[in-house]
mmCIF file as Biopython writes it, N, C-alpha, C and O atoms, coordinates in Angstrom:
data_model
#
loop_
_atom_site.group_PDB
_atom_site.id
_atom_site.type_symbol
_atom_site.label_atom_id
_atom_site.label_alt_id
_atom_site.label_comp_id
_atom_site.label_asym_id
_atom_site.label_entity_id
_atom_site.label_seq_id
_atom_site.pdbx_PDB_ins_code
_atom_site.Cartn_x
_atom_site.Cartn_y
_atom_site.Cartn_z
_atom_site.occupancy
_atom_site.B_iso_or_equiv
_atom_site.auth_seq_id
_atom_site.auth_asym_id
_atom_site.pdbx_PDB_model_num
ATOM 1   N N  . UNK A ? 1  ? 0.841   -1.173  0.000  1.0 0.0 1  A 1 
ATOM 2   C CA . UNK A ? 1  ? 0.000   0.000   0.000  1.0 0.0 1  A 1 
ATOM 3   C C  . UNK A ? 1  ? 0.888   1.237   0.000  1.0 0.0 1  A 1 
ATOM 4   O O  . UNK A ? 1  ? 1.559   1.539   0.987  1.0 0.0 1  A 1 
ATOM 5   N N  . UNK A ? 2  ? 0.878   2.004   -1.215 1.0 0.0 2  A 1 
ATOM 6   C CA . UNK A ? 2  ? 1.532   3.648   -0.793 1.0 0.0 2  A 1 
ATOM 7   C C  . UNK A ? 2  ? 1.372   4.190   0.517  1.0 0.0 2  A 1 
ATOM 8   O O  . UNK A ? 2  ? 0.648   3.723   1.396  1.0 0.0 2  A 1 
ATOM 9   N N  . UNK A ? 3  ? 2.312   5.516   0.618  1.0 0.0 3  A 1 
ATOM 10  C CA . UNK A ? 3  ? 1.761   5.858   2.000  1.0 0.0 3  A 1 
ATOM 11  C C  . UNK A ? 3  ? 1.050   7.084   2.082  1.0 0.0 3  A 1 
ATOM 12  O O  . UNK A ? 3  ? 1.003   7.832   3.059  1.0 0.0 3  A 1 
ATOM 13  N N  . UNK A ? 4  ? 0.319   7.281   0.615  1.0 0.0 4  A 1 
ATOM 14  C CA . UNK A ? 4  ? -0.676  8.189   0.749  1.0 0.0 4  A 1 
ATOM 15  C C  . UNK A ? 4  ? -2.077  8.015   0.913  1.0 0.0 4  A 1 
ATOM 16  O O  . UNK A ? 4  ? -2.953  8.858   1.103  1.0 0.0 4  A 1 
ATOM 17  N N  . UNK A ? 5  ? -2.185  5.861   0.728  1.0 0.0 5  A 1 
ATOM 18  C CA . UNK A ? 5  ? -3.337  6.044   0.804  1.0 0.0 5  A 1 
ATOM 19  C C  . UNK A ? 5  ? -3.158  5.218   2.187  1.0 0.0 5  A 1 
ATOM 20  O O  . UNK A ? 5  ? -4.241  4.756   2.545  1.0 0.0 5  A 1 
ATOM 21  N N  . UNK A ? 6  ? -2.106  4.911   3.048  1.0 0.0 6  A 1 
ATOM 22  C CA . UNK A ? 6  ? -2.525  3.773   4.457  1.0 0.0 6  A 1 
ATOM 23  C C  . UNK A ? 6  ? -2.897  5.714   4.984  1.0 0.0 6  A 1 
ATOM 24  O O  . UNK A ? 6  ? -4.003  5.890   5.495  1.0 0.0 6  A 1 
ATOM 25  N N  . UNK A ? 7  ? -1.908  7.068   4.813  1.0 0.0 7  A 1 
ATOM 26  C CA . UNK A ? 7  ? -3.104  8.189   5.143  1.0 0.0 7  A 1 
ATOM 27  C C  . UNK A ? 7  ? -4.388  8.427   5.442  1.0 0.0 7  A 1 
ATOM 28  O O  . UNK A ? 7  ? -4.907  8.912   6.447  1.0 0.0 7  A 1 
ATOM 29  N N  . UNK A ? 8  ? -4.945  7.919   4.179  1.0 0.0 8  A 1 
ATOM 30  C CA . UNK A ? 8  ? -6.104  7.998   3.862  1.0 0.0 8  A 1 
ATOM 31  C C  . UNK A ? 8  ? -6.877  6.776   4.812  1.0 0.0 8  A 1 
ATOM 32  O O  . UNK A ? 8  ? -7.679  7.278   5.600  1.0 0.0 8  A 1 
ATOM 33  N N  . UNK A ? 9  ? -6.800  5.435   4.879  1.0 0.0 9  A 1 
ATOM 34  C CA . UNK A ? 9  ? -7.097  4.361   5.244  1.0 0.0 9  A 1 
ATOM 35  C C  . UNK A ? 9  ? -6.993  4.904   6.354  1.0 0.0 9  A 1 
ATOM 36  O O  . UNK A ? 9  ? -8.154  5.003   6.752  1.0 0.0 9  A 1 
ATOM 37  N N  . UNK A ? 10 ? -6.006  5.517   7.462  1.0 0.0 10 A 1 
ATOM 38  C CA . UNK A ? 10 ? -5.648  5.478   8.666  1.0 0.0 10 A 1 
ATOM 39  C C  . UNK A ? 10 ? -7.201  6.805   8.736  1.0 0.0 10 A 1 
ATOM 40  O O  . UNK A ? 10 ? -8.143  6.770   9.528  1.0 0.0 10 A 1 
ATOM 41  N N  . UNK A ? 11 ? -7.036  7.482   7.998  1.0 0.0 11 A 1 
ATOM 42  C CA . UNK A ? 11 ? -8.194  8.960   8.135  1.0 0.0 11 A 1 
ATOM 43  C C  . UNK A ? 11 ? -9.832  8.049   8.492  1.0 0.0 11 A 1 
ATOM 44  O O  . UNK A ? 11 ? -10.682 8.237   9.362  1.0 0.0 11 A 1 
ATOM 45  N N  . UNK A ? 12 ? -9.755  7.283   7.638  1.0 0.0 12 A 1 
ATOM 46  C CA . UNK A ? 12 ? -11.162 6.145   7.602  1.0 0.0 12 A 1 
ATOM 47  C C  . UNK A ? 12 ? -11.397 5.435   8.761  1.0 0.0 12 A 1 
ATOM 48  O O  . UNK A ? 12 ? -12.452 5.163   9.334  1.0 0.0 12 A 1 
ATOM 49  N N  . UNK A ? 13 ? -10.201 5.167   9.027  1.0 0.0 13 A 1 
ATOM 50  C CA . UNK A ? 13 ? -10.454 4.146   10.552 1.0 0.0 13 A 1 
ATOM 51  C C  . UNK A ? 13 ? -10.412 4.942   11.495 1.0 0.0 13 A 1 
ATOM 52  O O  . UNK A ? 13 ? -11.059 4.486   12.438 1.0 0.0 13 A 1 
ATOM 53  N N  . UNK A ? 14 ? -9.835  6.209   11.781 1.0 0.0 14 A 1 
ATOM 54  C CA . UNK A ? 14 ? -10.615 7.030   12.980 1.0 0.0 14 A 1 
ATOM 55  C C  . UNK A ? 14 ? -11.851 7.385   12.942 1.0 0.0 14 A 1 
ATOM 56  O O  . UNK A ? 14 ? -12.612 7.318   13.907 1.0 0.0 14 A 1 
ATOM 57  N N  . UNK A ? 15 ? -12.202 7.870   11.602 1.0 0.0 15 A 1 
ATOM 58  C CA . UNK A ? 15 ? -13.684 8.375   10.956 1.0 0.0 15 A 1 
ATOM 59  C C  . UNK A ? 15 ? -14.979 7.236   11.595 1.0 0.0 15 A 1 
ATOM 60  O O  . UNK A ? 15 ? -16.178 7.337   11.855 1.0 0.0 15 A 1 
ATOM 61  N N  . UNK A ? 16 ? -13.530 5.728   11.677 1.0 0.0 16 A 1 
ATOM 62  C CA . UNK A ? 16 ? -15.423 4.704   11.813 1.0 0.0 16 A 1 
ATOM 63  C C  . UNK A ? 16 ? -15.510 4.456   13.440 1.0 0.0 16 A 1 
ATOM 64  O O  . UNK A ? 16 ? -16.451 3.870   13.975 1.0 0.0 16 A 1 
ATOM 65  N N  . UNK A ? 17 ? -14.324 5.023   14.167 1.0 0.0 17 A 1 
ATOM 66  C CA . UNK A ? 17 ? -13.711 4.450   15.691 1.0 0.0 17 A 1 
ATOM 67  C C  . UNK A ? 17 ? -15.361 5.788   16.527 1.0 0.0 17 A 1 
ATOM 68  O O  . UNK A ? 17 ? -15.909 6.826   16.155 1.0 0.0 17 A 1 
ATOM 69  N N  . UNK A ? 18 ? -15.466 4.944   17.596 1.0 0.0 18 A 1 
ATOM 70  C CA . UNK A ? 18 ? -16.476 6.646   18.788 1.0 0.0 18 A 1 
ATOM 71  C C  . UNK A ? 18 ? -15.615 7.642   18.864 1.0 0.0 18 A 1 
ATOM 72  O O  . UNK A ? 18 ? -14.592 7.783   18.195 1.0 0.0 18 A 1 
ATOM 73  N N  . UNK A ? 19 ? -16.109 8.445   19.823 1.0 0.0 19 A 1 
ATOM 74  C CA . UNK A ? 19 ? -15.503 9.504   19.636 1.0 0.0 19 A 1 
ATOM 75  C C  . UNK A ? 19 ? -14.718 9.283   21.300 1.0 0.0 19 A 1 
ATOM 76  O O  . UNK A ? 19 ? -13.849 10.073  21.667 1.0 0.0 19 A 1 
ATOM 77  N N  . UNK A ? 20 ? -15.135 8.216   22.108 1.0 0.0 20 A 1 
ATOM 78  C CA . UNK A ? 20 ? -14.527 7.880   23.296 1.0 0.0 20 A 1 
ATOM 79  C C  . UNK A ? 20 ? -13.286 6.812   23.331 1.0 0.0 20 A 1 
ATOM 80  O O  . UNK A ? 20 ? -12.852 6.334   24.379 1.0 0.0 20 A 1 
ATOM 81  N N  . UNK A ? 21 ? -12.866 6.563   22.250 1.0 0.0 21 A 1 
ATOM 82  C CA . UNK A ? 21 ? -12.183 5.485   21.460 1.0 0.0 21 A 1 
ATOM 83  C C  . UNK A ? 21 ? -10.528 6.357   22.424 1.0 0.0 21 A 1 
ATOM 84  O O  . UNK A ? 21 ? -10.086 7.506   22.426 1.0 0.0 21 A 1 
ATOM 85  N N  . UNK A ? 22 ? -10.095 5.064   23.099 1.0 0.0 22 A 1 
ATOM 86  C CA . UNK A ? 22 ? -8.766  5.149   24.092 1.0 0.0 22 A 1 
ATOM 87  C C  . UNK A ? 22 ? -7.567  4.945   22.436 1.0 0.0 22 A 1 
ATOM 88  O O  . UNK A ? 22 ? -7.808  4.780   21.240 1.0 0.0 22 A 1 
ATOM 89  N N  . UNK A ? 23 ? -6.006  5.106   23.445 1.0 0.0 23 A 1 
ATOM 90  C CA . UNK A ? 23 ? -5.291  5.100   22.299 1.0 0.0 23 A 1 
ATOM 91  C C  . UNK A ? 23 ? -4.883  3.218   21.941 1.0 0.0 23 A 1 
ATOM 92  O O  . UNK A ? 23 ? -4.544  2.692   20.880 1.0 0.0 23 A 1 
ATOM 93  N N  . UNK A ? 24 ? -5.092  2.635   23.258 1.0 0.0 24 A 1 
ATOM 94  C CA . UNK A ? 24 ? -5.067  1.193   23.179 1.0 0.0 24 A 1 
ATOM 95  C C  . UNK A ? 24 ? -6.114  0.554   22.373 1.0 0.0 24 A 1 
ATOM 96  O O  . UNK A ? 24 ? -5.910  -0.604  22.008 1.0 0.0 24 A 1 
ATOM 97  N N  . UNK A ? 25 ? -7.264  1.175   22.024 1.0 0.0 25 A 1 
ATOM 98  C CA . UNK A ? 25 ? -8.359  1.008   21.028 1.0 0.0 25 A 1 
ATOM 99  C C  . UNK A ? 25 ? -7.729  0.704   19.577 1.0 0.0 25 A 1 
ATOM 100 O O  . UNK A ? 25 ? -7.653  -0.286  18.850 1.0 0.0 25 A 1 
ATOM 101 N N  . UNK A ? 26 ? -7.214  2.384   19.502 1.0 0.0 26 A 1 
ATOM 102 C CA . UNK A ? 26 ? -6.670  2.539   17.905 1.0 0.0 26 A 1 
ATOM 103 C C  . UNK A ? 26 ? -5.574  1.602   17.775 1.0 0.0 26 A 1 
ATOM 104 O O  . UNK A ? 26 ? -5.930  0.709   17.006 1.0 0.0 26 A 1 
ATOM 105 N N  . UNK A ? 27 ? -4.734  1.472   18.074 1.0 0.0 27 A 1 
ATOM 106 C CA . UNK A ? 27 ? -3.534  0.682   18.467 1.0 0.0 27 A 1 
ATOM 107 C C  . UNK A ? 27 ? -3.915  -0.718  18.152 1.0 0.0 27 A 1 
ATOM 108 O O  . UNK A ? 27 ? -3.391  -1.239  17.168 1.0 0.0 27 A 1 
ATOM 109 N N  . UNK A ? 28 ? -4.939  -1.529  19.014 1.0 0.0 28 A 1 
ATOM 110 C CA . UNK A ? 28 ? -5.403  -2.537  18.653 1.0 0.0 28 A 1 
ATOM 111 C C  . UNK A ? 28 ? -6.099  -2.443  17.145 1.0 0.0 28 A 1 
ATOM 112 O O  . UNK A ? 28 ? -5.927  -3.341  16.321 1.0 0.0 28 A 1 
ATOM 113 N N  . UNK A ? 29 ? -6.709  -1.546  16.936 1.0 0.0 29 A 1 
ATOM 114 C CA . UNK A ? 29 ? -7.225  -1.767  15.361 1.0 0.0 29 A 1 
ATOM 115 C C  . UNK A ? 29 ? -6.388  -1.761  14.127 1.0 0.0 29 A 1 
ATOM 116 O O  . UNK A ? 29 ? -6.444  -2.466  13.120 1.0 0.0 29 A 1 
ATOM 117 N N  . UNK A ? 30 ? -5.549  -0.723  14.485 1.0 0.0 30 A 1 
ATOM 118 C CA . UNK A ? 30 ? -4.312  -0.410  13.330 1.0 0.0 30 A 1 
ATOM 119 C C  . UNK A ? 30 ? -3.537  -2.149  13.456 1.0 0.0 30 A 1 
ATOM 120 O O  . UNK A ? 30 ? -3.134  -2.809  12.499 1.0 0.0 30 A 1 
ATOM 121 N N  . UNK A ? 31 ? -3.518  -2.445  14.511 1.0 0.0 31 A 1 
ATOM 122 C CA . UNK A ? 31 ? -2.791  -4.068  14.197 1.0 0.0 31 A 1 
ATOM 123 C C  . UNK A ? 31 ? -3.058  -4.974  13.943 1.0 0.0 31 A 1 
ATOM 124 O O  . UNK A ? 31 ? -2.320  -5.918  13.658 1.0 0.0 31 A 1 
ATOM 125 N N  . UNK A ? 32 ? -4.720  -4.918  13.992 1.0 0.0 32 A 1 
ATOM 126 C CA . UNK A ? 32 ? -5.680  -6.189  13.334 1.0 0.0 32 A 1 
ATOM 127 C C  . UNK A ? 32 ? -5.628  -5.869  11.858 1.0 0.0 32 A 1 
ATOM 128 O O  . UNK A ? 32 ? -5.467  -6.754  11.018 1.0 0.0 32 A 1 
ATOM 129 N N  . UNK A ? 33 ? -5.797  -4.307  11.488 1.0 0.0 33 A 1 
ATOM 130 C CA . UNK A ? 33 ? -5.403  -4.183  9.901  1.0 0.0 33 A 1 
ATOM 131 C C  . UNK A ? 33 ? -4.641  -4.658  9.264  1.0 0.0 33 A 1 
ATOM 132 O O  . UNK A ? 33 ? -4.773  -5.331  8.242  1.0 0.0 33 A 1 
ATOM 133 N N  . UNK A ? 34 ? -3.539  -4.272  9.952  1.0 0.0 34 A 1 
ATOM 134 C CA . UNK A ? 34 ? -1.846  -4.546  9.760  1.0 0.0 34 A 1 
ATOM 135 C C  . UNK A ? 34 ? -1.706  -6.679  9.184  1.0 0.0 34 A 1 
ATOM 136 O O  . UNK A ? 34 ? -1.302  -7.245  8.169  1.0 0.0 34 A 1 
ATOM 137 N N  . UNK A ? 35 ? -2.253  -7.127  10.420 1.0 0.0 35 A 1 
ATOM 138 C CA . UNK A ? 35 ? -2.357  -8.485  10.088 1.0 0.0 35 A 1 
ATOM 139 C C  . UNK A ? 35 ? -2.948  -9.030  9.102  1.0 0.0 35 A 1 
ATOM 140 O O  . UNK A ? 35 ? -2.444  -9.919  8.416  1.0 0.0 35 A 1 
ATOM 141 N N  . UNK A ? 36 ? -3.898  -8.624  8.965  1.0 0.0 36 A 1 
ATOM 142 C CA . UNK A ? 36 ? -5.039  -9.183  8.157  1.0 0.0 36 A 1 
ATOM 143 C C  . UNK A ? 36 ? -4.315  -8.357  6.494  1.0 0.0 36 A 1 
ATOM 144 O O  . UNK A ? 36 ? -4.349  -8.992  5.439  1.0 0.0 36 A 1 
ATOM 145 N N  . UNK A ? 37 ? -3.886  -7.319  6.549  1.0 0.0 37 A 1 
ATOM 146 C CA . UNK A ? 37 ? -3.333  -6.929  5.424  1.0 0.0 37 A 1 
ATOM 147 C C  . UNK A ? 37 ? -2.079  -7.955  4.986  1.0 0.0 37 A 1 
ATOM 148 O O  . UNK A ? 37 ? -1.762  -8.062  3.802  1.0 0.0 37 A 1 
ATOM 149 N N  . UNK A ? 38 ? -1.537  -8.544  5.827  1.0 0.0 38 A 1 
ATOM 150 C CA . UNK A ? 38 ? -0.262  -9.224  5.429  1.0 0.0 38 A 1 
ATOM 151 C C  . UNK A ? 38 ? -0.380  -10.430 5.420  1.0 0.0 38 A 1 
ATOM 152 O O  . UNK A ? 38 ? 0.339   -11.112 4.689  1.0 0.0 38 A 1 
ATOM 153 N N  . UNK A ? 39 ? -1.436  -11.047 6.334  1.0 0.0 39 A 1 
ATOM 154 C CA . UNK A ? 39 ? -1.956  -12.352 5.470  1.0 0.0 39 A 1 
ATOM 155 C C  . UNK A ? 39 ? -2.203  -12.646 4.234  1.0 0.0 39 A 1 
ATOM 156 O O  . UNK A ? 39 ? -1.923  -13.752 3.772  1.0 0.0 39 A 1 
ATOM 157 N N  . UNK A ? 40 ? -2.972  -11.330 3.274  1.0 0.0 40 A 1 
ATOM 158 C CA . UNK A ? 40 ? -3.688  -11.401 2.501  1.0 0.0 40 A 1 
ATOM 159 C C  . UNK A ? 40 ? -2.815  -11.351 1.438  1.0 0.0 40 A 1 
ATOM 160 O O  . UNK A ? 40 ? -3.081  -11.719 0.294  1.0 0.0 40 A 1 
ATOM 161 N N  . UNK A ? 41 ? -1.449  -10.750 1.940  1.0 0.0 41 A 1 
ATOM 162 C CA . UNK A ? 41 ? -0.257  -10.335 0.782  1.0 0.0 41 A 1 
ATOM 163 C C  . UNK A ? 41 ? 0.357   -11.647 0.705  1.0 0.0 41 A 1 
ATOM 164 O O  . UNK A ? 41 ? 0.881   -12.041 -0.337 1.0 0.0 41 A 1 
ATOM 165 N N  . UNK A ? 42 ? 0.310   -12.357 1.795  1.0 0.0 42 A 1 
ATOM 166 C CA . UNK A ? 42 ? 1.349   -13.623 1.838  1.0 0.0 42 A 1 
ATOM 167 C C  . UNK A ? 42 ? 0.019   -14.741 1.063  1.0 0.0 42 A 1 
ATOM 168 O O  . UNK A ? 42 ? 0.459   -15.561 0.258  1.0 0.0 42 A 1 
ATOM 169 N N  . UNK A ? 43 ? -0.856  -14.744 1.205  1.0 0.0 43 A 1 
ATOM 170 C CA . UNK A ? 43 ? -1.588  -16.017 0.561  1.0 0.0 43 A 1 
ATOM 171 C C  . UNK A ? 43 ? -1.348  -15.440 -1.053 1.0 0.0 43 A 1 
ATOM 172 O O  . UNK A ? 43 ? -1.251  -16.255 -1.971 1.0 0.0 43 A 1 
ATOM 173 N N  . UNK A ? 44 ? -1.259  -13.909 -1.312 1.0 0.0 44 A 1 
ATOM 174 C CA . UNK A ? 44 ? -1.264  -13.704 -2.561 1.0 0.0 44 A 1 
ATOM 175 C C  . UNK A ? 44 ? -0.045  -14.258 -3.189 1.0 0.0 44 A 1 
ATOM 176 O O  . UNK A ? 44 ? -0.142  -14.749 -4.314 1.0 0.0 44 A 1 
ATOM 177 N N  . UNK A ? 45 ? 1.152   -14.229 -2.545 1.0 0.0 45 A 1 
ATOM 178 C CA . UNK A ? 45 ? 2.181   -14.389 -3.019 1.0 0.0 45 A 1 
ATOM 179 C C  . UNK A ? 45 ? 3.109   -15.974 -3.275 1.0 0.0 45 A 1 
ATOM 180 O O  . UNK A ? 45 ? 4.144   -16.307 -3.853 1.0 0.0 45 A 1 
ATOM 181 N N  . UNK A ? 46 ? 1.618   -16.901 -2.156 1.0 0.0 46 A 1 
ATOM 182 C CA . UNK A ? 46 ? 1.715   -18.163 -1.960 1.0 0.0 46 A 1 
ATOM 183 C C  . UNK A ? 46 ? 2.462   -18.886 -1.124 1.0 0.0 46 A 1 
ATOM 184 O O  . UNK A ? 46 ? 2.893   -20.037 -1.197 1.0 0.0 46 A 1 
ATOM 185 N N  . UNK A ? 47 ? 2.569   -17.894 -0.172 1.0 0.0 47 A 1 
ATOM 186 C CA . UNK A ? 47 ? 3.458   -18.471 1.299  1.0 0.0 47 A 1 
ATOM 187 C C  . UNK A ? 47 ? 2.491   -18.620 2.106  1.0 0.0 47 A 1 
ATOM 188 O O  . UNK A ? 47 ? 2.423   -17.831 3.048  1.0 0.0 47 A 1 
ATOM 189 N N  . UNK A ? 48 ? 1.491   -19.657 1.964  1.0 0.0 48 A 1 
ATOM 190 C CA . UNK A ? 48 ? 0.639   -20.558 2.915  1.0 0.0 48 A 1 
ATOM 191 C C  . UNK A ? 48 ? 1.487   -22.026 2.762  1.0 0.0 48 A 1 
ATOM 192 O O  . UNK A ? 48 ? 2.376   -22.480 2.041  1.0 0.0 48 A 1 
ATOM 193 N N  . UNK A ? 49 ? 0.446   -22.581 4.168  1.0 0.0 49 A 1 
ATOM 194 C CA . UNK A ? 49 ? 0.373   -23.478 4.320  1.0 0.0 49 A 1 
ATOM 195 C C  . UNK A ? 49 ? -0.487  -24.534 4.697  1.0 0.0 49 A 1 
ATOM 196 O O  . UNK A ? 49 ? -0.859  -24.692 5.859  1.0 0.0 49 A 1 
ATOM 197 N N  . UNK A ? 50 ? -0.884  -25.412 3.560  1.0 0.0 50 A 1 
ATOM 198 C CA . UNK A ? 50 ? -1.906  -26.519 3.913  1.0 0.0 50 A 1 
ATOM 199 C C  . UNK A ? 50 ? -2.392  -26.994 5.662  1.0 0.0 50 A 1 
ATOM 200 O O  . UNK A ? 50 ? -1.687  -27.560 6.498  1.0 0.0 50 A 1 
ATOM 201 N N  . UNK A ? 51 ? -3.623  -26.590 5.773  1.0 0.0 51 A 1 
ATOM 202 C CA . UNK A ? 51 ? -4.146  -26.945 7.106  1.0 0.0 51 A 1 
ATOM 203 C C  . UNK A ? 51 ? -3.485  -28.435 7.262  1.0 0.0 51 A 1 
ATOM 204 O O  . UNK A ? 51 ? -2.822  -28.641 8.279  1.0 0.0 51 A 1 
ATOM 205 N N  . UNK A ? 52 ? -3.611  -29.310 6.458  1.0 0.0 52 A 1 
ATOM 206 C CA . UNK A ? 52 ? -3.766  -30.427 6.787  1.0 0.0 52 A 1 
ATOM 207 C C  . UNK A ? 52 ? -2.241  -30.814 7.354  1.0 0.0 52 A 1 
ATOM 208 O O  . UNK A ? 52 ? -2.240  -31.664 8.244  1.0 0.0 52 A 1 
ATOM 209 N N  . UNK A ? 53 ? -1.283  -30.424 7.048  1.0 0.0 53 A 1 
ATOM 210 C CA . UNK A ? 53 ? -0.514  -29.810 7.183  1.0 0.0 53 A 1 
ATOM 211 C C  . UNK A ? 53 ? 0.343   -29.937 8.711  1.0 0.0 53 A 1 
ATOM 212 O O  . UNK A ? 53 ? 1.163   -30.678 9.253  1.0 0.0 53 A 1 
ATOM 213 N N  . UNK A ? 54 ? -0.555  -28.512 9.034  1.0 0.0 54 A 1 
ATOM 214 C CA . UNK A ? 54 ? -0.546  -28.036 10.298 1.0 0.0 54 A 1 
ATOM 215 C C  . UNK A ? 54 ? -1.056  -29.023 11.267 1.0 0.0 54 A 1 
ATOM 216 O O  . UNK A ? 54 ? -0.468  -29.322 12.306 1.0 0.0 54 A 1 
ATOM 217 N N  . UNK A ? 55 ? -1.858  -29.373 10.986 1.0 0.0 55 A 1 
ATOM 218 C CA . UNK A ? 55 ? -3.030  -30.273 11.724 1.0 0.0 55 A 1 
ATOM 219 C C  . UNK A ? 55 ? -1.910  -31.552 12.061 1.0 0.0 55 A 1 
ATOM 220 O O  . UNK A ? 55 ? -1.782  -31.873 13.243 1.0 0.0 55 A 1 
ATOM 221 N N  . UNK A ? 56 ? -1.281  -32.116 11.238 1.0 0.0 56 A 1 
ATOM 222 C CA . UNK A ? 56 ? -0.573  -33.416 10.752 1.0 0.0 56 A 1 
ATOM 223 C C  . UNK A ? 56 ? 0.753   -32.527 11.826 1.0 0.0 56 A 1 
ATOM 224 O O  . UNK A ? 56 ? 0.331   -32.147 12.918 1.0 0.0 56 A 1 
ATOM 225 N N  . UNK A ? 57 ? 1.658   -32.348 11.635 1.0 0.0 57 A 1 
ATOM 226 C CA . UNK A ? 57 ? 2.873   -31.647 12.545 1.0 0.0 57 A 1 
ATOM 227 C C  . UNK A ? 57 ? 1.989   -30.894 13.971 1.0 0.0 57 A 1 
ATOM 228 O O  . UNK A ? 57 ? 2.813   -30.241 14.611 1.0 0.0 57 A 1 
ATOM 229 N N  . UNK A ? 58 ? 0.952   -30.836 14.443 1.0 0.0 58 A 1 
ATOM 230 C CA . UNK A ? 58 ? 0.959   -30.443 15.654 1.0 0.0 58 A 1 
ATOM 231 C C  . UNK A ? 58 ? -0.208  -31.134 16.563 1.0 0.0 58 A 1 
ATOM 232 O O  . UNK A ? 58 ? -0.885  -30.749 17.517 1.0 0.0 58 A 1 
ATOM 233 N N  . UNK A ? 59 ? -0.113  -32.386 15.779 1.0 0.0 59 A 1 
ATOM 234 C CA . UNK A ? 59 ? -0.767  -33.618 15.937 1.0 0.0 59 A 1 
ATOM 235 C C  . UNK A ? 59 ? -2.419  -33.586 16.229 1.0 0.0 59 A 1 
ATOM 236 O O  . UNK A ? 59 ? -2.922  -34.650 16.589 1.0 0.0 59 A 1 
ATOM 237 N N  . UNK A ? 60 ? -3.379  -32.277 16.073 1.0 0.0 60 A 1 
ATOM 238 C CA . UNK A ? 60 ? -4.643  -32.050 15.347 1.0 0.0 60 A 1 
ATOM 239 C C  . UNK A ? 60 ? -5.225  -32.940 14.756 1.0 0.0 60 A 1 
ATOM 240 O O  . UNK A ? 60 ? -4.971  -33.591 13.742 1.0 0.0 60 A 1 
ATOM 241 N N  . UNK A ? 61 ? -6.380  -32.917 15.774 1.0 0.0 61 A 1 
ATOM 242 C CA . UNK A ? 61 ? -7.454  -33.470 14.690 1.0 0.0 61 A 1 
ATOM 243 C C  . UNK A ? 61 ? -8.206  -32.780 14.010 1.0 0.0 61 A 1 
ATOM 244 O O  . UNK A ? 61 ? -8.265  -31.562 14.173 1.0 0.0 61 A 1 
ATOM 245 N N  . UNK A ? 62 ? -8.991  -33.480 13.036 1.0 0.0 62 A 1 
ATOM 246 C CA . UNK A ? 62 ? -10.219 -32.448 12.140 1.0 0.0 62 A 1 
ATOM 247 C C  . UNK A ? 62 ? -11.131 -31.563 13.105 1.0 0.0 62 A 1 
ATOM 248 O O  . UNK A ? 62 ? -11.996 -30.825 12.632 1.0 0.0 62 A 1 
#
């Protein structure tokens, strides 16, 4: 993401936060973004990994 529009994005997510919203609030939201943005870059880029996988190495069941 440029950094004119995580600006913009960051302008949006105060815009949707209350107006009683602590700084541990924002903080927590900016890092659920953050994650969920870099998951989404890494499945794009194909650095997953098969559940079954996971499940199988941390000895999981279905």
């Amino acid at each position: 993401m440029k950094a004119n529009s995580i600006k913009e994005e960051a302008r949006r997510l105060l815009d949707k936060l209350p107006e009683e919203v602590t700084w541990d609030d924002l903080m927590h939201e900016i890092y659920v973004r953050q994650a969920v943005e870099a998951g989404l870059n890494d499945s794009k880029a194909g650095r997953t990994t098969d559940v079954e996988h996971v499940r199988e190495k941390f000895g999981l069941s279905k």
